[in-house]
C-alpha positions in Angstrom: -87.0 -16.2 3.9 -84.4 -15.8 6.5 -82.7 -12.4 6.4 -79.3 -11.9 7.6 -79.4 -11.0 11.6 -77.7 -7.3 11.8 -75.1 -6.9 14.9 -74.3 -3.5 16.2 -70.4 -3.1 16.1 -69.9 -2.4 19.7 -71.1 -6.2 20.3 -68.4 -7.2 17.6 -66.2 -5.2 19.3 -65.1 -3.6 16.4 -63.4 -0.2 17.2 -62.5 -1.2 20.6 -59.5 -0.5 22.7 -56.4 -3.1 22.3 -56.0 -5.2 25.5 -52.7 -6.0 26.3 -52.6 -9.0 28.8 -49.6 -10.0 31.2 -48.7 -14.1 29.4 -47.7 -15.8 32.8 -50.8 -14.2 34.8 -53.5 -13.3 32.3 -54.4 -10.0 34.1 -54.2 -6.6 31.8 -51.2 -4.7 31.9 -51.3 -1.0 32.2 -48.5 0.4 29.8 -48.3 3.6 30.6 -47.6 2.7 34.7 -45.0 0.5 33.0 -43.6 3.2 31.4 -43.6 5.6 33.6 -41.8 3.1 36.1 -39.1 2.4 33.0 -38.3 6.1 32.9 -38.0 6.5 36.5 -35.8 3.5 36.7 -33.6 5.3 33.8 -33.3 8.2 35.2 -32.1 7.1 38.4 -29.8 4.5 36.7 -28.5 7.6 34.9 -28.1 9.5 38.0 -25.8 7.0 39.5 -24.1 6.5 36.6 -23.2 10.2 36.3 -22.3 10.2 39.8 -19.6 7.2 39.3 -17.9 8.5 36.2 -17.3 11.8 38.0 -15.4 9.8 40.9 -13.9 7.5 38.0 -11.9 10.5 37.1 -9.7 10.3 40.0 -10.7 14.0 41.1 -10.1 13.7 45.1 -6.9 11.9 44.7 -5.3 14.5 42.1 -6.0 17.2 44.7 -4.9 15.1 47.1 -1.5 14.9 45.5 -1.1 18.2 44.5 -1.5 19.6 48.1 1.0 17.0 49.3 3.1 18.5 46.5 2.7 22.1 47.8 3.2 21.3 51.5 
């Protein structure tokens, strides 16, 4: 009589982590780094971005040309 051969679920793997895997390199990818760098990256794009729409505004020159007025 050949009984059925009972595995232990950590050798199925069941209840494991998910590994996410880089497709051109096949190493693991570590998602929260990723993210981490993402946010940084936004929050310096952000930065800039803020910093060019304030000089988009024309600020210096309109000072500029209201002293010239006054003088």
């Amino acid at each position: 009589m050949n009984l059925p051969v009972q595995i232990s679920d950590e050798l199925l793997g069941k209840n494991a982590q998910t590994v996410v895997r880089d497709k051109t390199t096949g190493r693991r990818r570590d998602l929260d780094a990723e993210r981490a760098a993402q946010a940084e990256t936004d929050a310096a794009i952000a930065a800039t971005t803020a910093k060019y729409d304030a000089w988009n505004k024309g600020q210096v020159s309109t000072l500029f040309m209201l002293f010239m007025f006054l003088w």
